[in-house]
N, C-alpha and C positions, 0 to 999 in steps of 0.2 A: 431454507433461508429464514432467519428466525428475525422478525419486525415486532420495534416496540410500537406500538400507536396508542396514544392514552385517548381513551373515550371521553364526551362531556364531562360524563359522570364521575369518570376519575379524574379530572383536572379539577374537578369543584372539590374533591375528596381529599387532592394533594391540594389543593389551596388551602382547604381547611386544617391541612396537618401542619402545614408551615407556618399561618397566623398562629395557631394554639402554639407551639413550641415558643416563635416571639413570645407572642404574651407572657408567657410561662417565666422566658427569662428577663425581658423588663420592669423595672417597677413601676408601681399601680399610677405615681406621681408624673412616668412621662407620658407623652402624646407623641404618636409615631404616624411619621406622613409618607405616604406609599406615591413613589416615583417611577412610573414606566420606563423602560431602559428607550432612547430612541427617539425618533420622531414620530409624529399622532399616521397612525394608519399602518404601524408595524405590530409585527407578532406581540407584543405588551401593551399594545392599546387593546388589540381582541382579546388578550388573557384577563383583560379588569373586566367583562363580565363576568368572568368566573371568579376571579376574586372577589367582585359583588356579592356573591352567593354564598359564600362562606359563612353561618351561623355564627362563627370567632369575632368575623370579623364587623359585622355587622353588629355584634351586642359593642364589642368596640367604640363604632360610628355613633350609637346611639349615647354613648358613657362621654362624649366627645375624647377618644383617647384616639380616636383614629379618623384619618382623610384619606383622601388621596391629593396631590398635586397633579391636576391636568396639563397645566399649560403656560406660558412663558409669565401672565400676568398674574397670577398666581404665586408663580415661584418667585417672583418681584415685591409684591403685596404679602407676604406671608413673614409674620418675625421668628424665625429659628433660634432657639436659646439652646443653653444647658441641658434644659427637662426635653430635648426634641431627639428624636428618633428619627435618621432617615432609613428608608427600606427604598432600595431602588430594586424593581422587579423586574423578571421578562422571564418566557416557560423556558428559554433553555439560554444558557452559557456555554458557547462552543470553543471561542478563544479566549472571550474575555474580555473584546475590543471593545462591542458596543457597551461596555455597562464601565468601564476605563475612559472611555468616550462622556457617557454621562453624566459622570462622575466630575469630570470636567469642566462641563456645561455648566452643571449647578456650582461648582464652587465660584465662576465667571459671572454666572448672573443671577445667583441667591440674594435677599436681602437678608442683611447681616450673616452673608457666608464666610466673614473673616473671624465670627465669635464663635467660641466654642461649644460644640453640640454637644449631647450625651454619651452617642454611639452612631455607627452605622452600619448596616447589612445590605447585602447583595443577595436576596430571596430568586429561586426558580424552583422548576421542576425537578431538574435535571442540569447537571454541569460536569465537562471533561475536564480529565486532568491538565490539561492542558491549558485551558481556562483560570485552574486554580491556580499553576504556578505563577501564570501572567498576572493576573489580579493581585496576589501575596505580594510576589514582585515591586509592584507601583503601588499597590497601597495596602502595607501588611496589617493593618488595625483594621481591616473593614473583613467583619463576620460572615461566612456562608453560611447561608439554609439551600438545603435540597440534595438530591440523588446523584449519586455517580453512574454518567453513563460512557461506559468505558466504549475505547474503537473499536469496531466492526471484524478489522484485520490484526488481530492482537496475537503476540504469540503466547499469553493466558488465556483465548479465546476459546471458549466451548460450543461453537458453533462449526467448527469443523473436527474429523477427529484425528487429521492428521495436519503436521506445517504444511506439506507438500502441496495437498488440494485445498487446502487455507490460500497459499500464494497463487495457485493458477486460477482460483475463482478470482481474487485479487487483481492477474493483471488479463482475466478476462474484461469483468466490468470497466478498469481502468482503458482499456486499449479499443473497447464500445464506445467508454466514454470522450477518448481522444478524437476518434476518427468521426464522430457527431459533433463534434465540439460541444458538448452538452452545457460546459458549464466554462465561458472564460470571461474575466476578467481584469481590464486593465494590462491585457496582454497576458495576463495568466494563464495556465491551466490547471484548472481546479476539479482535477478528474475526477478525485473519491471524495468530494465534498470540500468549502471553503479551506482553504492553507490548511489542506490533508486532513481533515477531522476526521473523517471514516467514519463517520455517523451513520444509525441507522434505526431513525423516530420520526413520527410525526404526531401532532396534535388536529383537533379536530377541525382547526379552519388551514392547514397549509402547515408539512415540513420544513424545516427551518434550512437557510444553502448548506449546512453542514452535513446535512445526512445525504447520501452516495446520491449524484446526479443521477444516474437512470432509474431512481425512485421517481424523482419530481420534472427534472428537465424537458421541455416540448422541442426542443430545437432539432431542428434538420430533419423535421417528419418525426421524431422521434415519440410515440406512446406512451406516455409517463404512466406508474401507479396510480398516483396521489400527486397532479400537475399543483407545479407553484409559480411556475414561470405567469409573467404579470399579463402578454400576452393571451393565455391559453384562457384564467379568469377572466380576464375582462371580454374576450368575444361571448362566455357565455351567459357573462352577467348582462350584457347589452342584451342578446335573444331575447332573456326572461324581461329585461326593462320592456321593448318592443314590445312582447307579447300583453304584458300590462298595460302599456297604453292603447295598443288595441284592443281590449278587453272594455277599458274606459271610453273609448269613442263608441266602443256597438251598444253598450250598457246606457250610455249617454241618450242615443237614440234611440233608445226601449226598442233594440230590433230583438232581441230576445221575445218569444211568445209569454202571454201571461199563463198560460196554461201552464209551464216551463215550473218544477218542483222546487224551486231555487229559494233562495233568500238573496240571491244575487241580480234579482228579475228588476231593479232598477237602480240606477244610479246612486251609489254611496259609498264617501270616503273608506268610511269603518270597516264595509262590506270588504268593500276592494283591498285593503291592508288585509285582511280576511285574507281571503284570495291569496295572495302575493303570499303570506305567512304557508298559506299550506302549499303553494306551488313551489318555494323555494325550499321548506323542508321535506318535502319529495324530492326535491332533485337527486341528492340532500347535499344541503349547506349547515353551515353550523350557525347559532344562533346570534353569537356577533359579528359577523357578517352578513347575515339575513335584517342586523340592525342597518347596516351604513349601506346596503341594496336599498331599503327602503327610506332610507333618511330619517329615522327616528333614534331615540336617544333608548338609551338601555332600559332607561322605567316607561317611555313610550313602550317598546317592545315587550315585558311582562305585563302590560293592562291589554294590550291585543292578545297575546295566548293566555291570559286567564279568561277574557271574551270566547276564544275559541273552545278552551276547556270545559266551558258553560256551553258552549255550542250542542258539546262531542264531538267535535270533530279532533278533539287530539287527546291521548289519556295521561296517565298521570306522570309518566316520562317524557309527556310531552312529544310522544308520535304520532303519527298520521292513524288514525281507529278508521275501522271499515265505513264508518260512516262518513268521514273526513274527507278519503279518499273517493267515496260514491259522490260527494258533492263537488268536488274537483274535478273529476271526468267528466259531469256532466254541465259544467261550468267551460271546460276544455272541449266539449263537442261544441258547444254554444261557439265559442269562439271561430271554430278552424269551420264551423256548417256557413255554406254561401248561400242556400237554398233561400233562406230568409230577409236577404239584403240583396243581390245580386244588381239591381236598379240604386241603390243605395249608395251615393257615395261618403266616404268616412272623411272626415277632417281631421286633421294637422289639430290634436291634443297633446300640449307639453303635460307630462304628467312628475309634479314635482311634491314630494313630501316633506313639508318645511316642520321639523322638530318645535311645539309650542316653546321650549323653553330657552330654544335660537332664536325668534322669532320676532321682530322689532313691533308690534301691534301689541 
């Protein structure tokens, strides 16, 4: 069974191919404002750290020829002309709803979304055809950037070599996927991915519903690959929360020994993000999401792995170095060892990471 999954590393590589090719076709005169497809906390809010990354895009930001719009007061406060470029983005385009959807949004609550802009694009990874006829459909002026990634079940499909065991793997997973109910909504059944996409990708923080449920679905006991269901996340992002705050209450009370090799031997914010950075990229989570576990904002999150990188504890990819991980285990023995507290009791610590640049002080 052949799976796409685009790495970090490629998703920073295809962001950067997508901003250069804009560039390329824009002139130097307009200013283009990058629009996440969605509401804050979906697949294109995690993909703008990686768009962050992008060298394109960033000489861009510094030229002032490029933003992002985050958020409704923004998209309020911001005057759109002639010389403006929107780019509404998101890593993948499965039907086409949500970026039809936001497209919407902003024409409804832009200021000055009744004047006329320059252009506009609908940038991703990846987008099916079936995305693009919806999209042309309803708004045939608005330009694609990105890949075709055709159905899973196709009959140009080169992943089986015949139709025959092409269709019975087809209404294998399909007829797994009914009897788990894996995937329904609204009454639906979205057995081989939302209104049939036959998808079959994921990126590094969560599969997108498009690609085949018994990739990602947890439901009815079911095992996922690569879980997306919001479920399956959140019981494990709680554990790791918990374990951080117990980490902060025994750390609090220097129950740790001083003898103990640590840099962690006493209570500290910095220390502790420490901690949390290298326990949740062991898990491993990906790194925008290792931002909103922590409650730090994207440039919060690179001044703590450049700290780590000085550490050694993480190298230049930015994974866990043998060193990283010797000071995690033995940070993690500290934790789970009762030897040393046993008469001790722990207090009820909220352990909350308030972003400086949320922050009303």
């Amino acid at each position: 069974m052949q799976f796409t999954f685009v790495s970090e590393l490629e998703l920073i590589a295809d962001c950067e191919a997508f901003v250069t090719e804009l560039n390329c076709e824009i002139e130097p005169n307009k200013k283009m404002f990058f629009k996440p497809v969605a509401k804050y906390g979906k697949s294109a809010t995690l993909m703008t750290y990686y768009l962050a990354k992008s060298n394109t895009f960033k000489a861009l930001v510094n030229t002032g020829r490029a933003q992002f719009i985050r958020d409704l007061s923004q998209l309020q406060t911001t005057d759109f002309d002639e010389n403006s470029v929107i780019v509404f983005f998101d890593d993948f385009f499965g039907t086409g709803g949500s970026l039809i959807k936001s497209i919407q949004y902003f024409k409804k609550s832009a200021n000055n979304s009744k004047r006329k802009i320059s252009a506009a694009f609908g940038a991703c990874i990846y987008y099916t055809h079936d995305a693009e006829l919806n999209i042309k459909k309803r708004y045939p002026y608005l330009k694609l950037k990105g890949k075709i990634h055709d159905k899973y079940f196709d009959a140009k499909s080169i992943n089986y070599p015949t139709e025959s065991q092409m269709q019975k793997c087809k209404d294998l997973f399909a007829g797994y996927a009914q009897k788990k109910r894996l995937f329904y909504s609204k009454g639906i059944n979205h057995k081989l991915g939302y209104k049939d996409s036959q998808s079959n990708i994921s990126f590094p923080y969560m599969p997108p519903n498009n690609t085949l449920p018994i990739i990602w679905s947890g439901k009815s006991g079911w095992r996922p690959l690569i879980p997306r269901d919001a479920e399956n996340i959140i019981l494990e992002v709680d554990r790791i929360k918990k374990e951080l705050a117990y980490a902060t209450a025994k750390l609090h009370l220097k129950i740790p020994n001083d003898k103990e090799a640590l840099i962690f031997t006493t209570y500290d914010q910095t220390k502790l993000i420490i901690f949390g950075i290298l326990r949740l990229r062991n898990w491993p989570t990906d790194w925008a999401r290792i931002a909103i576990i922590l409650g730090l904002s994207f440039i919060e999150l690179d001044k703590f792995i450049l700290i780590a990188f000085e550490l050694g504890y993480l190298d230049e990819a930015n994974e866990l170095t043998e060193k990283g991980k010797a000071e995690l285990n033995k940070l993690l023995d500290i934790i789970t060892d009762k030897k040393n507290n046993e008469n001790k009791k722990l207090p009820f610590i909220q352990v909350k990471y308030v972003s400086k640049e949320n922050s009303r002080e």
